[in-house]
Backbone as ProteinMPNN parsed JSONL, in Angstrom:
{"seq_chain_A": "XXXXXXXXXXXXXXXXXXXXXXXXXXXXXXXXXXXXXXXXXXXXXXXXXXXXXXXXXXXXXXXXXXXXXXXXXXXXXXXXXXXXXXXXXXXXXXXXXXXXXXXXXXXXXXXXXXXXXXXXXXXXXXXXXXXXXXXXXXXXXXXXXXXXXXXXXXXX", "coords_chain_A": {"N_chain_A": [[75.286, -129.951, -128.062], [74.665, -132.082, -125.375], [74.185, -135.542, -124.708], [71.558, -136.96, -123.508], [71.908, -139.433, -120.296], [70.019, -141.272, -120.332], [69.681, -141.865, -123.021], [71.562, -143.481, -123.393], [72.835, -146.379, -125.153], [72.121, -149.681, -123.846], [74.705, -152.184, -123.423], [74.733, -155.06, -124.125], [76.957, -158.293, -123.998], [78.6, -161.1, -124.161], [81.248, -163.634, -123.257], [84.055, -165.161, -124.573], [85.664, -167.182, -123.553], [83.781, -168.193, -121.605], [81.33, -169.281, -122.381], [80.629, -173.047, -123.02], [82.524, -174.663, -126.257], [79.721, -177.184, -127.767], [79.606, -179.871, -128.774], [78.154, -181.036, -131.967], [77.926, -183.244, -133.162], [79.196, -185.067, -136.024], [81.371, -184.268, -136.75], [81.357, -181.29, -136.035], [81.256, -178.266, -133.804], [79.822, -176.394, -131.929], [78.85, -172.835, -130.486], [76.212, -171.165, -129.235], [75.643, -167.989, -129.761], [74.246, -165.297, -129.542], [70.066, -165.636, -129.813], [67.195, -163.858, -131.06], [64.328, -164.033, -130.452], [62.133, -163.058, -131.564], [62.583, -161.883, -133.994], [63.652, -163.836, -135.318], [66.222, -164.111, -135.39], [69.534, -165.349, -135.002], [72.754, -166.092, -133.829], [75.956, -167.725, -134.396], [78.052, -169.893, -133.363], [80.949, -171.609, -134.924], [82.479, -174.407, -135.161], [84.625, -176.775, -137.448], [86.173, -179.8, -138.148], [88.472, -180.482, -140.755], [87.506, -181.628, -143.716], [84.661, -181.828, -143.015], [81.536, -182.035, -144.175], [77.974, -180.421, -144.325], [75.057, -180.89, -144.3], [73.2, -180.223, -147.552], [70.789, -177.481, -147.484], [68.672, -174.884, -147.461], [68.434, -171.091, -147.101], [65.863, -169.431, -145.618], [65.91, -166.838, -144.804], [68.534, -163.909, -144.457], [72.065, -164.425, -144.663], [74.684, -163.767, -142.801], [78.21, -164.475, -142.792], [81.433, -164.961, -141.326], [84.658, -165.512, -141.217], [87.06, -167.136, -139.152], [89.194, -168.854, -138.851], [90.836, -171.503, -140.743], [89.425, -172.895, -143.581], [86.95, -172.882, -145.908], [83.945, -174.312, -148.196], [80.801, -173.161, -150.139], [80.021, -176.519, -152.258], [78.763, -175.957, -154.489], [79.6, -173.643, -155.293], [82.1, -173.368, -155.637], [84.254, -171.617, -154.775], [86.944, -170.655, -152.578], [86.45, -169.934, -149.042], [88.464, -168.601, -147.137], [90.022, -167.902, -143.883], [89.264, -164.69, -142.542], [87.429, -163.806, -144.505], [84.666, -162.418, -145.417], [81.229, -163.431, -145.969], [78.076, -162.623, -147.661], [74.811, -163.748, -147.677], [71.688, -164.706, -149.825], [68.658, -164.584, -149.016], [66.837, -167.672, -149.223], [69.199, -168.588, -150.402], [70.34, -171.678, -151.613], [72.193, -174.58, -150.863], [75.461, -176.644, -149.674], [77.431, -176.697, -147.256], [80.925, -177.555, -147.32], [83.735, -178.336, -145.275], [87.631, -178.083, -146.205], [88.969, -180.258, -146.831], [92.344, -180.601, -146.417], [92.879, -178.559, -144.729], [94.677, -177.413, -142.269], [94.093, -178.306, -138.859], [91.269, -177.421, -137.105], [88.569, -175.414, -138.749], [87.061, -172.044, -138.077], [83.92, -170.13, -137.634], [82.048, -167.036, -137.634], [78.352, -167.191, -137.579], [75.511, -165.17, -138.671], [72.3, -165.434, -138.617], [69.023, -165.188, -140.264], [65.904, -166.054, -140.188], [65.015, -169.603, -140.664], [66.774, -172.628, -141.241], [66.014, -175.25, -143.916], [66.662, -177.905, -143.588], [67.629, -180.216, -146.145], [66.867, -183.143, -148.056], [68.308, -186.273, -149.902], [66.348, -185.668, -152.597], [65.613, -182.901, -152.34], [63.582, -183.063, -150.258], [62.367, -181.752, -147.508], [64.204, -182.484, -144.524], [65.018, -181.176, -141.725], [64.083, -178.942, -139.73], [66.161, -176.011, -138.563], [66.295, -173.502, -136.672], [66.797, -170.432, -134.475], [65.767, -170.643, -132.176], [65.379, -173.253, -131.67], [68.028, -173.936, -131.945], [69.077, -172.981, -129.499], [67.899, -174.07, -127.331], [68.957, -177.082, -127.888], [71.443, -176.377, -127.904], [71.403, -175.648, -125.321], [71.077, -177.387, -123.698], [72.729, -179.178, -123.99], [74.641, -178.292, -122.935], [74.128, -178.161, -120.321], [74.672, -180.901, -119.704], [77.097, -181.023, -119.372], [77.598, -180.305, -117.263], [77.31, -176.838, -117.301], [75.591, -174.545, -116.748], [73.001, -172.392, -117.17], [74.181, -170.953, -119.528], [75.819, -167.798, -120.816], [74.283, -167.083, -122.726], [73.189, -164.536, -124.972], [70.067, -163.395, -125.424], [66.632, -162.381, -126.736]], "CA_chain_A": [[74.243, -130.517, -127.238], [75.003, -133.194, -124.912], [73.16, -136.543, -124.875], [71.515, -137.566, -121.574], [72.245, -140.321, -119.533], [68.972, -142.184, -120.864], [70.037, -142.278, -124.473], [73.075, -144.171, -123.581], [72.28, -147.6, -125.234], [73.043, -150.882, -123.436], [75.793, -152.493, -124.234], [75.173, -156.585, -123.958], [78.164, -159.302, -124.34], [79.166, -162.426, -123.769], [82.762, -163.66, -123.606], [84.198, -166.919, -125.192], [85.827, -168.554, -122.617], [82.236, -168.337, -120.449], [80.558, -170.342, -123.449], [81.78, -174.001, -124.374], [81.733, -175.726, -127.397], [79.438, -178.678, -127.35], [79.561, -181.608, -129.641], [76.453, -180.867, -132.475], [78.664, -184.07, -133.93], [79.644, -185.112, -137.486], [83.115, -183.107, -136.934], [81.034, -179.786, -135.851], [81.024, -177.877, -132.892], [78.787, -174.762, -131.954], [78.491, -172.143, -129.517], [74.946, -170.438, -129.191], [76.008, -166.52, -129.189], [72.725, -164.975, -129.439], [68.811, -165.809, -130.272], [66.645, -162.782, -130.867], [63.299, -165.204, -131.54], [61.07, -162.601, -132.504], [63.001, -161.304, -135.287], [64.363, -164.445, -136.069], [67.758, -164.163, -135.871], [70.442, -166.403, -134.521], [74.137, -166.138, -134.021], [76.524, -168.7, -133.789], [79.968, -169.948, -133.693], [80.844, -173.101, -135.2], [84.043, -175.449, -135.071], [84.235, -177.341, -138.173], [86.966, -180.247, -138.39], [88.758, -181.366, -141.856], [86.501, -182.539, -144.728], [83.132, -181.751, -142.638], [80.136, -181.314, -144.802], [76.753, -180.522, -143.537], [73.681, -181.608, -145.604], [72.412, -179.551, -148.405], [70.325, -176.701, -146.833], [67.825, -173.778, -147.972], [67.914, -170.471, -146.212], [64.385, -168.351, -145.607], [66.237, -165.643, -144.671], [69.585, -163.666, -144.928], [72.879, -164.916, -143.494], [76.212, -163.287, -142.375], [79.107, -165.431, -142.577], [82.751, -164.47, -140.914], [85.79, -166.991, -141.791], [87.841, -166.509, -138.27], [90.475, -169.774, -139.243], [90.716, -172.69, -141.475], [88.836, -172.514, -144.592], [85.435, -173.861, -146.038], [83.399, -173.335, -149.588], [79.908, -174.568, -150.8], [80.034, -177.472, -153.088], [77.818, -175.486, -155.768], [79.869, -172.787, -156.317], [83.553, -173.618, -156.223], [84.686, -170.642, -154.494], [87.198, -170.722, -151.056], [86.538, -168.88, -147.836], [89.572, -168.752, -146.12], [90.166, -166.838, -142.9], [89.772, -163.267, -142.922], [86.43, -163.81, -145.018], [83.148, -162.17, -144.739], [80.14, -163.877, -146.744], [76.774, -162.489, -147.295], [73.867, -165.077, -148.945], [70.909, -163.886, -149.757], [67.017, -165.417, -148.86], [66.408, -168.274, -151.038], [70.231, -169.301, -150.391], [70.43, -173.331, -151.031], [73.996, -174.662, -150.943], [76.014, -177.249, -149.218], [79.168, -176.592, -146.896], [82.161, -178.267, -147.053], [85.015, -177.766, -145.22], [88.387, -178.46, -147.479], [90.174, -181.798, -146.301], [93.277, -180.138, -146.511], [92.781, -177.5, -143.763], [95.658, -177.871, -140.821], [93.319, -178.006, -137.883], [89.384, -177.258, -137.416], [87.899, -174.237, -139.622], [85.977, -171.838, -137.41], [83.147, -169.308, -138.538], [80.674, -167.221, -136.743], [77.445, -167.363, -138.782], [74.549, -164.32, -138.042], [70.996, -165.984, -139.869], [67.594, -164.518, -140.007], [64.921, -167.167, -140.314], [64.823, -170.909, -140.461], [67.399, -173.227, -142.128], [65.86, -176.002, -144.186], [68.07, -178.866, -143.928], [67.064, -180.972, -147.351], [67.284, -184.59, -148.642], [68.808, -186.219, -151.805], [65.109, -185.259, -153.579], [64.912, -181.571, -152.23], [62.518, -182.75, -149.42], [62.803, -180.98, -146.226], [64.14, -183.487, -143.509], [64.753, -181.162, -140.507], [64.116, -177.267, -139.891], [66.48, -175.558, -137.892], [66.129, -171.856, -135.738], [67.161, -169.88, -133.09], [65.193, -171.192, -130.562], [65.937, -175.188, -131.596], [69.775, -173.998, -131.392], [69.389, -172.374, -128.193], [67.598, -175.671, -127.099], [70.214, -177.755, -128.411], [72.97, -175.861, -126.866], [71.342, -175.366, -123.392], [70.964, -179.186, -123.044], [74.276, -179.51, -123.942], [75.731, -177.219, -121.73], [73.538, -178.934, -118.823], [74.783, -182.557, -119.801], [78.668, -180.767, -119.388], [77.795, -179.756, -116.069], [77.167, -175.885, -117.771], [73.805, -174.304, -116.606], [72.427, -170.937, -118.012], [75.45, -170.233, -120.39], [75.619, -166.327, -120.869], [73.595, -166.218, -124.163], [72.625, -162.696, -125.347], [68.58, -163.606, -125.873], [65.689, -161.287, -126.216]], "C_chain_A": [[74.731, -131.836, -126.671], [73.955, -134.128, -124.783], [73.024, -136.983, -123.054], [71.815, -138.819, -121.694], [71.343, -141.407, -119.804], [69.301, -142.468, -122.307], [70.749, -143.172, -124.497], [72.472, -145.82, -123.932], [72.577, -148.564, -124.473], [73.468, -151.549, -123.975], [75.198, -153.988, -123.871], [76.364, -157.259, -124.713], [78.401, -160.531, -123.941], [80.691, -162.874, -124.102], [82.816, -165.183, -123.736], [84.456, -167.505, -124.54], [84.627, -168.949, -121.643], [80.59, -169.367, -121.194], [81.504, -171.371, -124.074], [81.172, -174.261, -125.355], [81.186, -176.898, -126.773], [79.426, -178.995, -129.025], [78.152, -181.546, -130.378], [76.868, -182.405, -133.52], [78.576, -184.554, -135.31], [81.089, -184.28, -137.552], [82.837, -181.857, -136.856], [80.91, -179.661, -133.864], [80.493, -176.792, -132.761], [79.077, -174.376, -130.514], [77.537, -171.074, -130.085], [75.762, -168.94, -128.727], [74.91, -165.649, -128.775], [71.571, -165.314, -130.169], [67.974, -164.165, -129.943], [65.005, -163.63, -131.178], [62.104, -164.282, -132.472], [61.207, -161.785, -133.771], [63.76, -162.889, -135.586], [65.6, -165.105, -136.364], [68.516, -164.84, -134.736], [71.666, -166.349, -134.661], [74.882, -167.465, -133.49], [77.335, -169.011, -134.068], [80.496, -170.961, -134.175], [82.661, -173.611, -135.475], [83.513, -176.406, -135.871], [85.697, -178.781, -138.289], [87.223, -180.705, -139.894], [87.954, -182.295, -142.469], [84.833, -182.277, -144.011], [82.467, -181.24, -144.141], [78.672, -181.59, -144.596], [76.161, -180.175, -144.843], [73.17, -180.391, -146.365], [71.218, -178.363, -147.4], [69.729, -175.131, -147.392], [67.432, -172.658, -146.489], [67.034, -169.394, -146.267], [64.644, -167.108, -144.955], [67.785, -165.404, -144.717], [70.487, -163.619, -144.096], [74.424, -164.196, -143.967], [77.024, -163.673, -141.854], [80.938, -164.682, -142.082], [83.491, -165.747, -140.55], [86.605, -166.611, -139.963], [89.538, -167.946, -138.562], [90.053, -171.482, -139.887], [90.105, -171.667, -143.083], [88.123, -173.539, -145.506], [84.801, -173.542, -147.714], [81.8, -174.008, -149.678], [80.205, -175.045, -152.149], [79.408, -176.741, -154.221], [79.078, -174.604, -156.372], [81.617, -172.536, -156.186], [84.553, -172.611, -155.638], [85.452, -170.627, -152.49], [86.701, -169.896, -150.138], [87.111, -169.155, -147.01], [89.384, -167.38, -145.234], [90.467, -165.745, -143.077], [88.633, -162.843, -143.986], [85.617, -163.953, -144.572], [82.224, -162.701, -146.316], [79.024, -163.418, -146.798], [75.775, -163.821, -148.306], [72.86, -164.332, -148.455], [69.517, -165.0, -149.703], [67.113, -166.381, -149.834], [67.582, -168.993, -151.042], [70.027, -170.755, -150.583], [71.765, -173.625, -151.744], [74.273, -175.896, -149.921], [77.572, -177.3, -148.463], [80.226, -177.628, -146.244], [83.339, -177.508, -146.423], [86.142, -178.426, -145.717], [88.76, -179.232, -146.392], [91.589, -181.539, -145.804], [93.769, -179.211, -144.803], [94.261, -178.243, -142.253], [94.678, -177.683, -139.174], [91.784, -177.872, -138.068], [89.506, -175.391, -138.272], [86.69, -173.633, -138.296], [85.216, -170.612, -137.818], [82.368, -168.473, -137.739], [79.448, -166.916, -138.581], [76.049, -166.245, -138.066], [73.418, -164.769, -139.225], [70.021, -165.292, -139.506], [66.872, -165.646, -140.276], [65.116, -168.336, -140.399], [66.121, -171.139, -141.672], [66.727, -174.593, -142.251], [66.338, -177.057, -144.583], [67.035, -180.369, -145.274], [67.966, -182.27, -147.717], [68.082, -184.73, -149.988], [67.595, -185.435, -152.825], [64.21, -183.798, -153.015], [63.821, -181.695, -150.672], [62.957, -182.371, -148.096], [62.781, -181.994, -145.427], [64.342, -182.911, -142.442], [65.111, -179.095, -141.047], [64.989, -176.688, -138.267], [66.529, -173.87, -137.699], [67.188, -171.435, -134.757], [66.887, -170.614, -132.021], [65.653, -172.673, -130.82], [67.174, -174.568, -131.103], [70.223, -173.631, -130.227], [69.003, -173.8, -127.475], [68.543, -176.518, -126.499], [71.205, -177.252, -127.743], [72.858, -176.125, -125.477], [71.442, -177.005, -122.67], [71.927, -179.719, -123.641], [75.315, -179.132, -123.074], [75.331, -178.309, -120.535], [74.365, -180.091, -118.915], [76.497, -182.216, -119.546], [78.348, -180.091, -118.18], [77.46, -177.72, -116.288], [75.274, -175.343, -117.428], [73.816, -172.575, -117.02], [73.953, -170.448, -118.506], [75.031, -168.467, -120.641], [75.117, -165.817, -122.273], [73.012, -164.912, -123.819], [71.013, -163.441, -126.22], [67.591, -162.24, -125.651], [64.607, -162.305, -126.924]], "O_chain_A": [[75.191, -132.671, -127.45], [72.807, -133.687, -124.735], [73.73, -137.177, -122.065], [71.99, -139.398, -122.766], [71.767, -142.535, -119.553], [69.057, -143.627, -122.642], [70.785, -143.859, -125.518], [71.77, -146.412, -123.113], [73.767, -148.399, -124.206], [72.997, -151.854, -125.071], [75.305, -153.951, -122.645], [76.723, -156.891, -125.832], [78.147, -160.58, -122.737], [81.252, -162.482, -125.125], [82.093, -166.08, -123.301], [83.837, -168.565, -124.443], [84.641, -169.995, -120.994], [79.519, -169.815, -120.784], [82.425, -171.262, -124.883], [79.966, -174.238, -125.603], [81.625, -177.525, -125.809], [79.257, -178.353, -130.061], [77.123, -181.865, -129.782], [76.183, -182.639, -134.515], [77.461, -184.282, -135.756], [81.613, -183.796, -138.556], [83.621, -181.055, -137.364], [80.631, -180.499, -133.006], [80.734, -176.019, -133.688], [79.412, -175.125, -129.596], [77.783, -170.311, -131.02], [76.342, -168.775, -127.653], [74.772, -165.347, -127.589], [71.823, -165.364, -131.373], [68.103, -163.495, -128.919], [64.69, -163.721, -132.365], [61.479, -164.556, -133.497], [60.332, -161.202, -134.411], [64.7, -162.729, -136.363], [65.968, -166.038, -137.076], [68.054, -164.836, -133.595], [71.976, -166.583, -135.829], [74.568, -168.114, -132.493], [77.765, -168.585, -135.14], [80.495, -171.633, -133.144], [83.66, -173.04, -135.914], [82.448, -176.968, -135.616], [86.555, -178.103, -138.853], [86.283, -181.313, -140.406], [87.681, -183.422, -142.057], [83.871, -182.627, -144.694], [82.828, -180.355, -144.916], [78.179, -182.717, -144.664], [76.477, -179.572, -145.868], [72.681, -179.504, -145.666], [70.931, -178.916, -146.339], [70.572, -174.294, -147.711], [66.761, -172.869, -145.479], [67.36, -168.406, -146.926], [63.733, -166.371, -144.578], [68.482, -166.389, -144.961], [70.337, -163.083, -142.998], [75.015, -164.142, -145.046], [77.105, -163.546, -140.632], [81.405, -163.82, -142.827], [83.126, -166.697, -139.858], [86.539, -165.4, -139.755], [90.719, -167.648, -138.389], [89.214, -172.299, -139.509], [90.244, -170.508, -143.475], [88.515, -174.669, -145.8], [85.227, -172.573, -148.344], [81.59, -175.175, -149.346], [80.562, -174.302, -153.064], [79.829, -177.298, -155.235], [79.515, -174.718, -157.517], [82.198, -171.557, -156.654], [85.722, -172.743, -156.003], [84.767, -170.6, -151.468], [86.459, -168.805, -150.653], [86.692, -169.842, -146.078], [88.896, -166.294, -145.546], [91.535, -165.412, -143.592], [88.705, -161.695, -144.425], [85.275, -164.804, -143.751], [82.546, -162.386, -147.462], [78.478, -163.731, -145.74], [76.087, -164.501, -149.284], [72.774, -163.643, -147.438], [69.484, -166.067, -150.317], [67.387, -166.165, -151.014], [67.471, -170.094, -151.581], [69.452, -171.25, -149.613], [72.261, -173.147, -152.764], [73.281, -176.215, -149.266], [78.592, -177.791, -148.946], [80.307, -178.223, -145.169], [83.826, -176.446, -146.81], [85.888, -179.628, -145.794], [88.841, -178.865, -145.22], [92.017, -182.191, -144.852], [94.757, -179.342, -144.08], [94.433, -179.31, -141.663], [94.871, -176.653, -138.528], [91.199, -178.201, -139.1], [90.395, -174.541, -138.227], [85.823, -174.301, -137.734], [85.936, -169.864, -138.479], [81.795, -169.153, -136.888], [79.602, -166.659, -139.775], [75.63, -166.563, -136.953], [73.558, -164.545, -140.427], [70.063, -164.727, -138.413], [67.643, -166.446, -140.806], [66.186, -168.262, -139.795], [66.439, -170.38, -142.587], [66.651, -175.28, -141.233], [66.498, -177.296, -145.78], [66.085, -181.118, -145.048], [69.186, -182.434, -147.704], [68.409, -183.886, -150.823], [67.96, -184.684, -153.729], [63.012, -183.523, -153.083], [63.377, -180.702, -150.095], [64.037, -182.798, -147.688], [61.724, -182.615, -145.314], [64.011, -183.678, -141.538], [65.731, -178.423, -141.871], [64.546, -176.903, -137.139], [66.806, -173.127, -138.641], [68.192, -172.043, -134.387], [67.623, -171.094, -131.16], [66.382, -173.174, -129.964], [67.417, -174.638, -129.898], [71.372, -173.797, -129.819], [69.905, -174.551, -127.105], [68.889, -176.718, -125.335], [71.798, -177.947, -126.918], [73.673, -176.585, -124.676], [71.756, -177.482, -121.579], [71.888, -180.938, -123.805], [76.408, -179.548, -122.688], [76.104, -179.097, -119.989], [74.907, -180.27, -117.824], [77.214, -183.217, -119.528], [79.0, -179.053, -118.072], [77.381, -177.198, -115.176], [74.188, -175.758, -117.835], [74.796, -171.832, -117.07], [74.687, -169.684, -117.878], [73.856, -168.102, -120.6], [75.326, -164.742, -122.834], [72.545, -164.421, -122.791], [70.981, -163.874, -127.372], [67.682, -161.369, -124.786], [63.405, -162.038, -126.908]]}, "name": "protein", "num_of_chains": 1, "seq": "XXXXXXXXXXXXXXXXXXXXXXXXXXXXXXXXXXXXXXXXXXXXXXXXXXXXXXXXXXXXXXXXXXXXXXXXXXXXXXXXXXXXXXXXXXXXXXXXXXXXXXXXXXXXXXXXXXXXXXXXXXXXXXXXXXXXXXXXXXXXXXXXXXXXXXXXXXXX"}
């Protein structure tokens, strides 16, 4: 049986050199890949330089981590992820990532999340909630301020 011509799914993409990095600074860089907002979910690409570590953080849903070069760990649990490493964490995740000091160059990752990341203080208290839609935000008015207008995110 052959499949019609309506089944055929669409394919969406975006290509890297058509998205820059901007400057989310502390020694990180991001590119917004896709926001889906009504499920939640958020992809994204991140450029990490030597010794980065971003603040303690609780995630309300479940995230899919891919090492593409360098190599990073969280502080809790002692364990590398060098390039060529896939991560899953599960709801409920709270952790802290460092990237190792050591590293020859920046560490880069893409990261696929489902729900909110709760970026947390020294005493657990929630100091800023980040999404999809903030990071799309955040990116797009980064792109603009680099001369970059409607970057080719994959949104629904």
């Amino acid at each position: 049986m052959q499949a019609s011509a309506s089944a055929t799914p669409t394919v969406s993409f975006n290509r890297d050199e058509d998205l820059p990095w901007v400057d989310a600074g502390g020694g990180l860089e991001l590119k917004v890949l896709r926001v889906v907002a009504s499920a939640g979910i958020w992809v994204v690409r991140n450029r990490f330089a030597p010794g980065v570590q971003i603040p303690t953080h609780k995630h309300t849903g479940e995230i899919h981590a891919y090492t593409q070069r360098g190599c990073w760990h969280y502080t809790e649990y002692g364990i590398d992820y060098p390039a060529g490493t896939y991560v899953y964490e599960p709801a409920g995740s709270v952790h802290t990532l460092r990237v190792n000091d050591d590293n020859d160059g920046p560490t880069e990752a893409i990261f696929i999340m489902q729900g909110v990341n709760l970026n947390l203080g020294p005493n657990g208290e929630v100091e800023r909630v980040d999404d999809g839609p903030t990071a799309l935000a955040f990116y797009e008015a980064m792109c603009a301020e680099m001369g970059v207008a409607n970057p080719p995110i994959l949104r629904e």
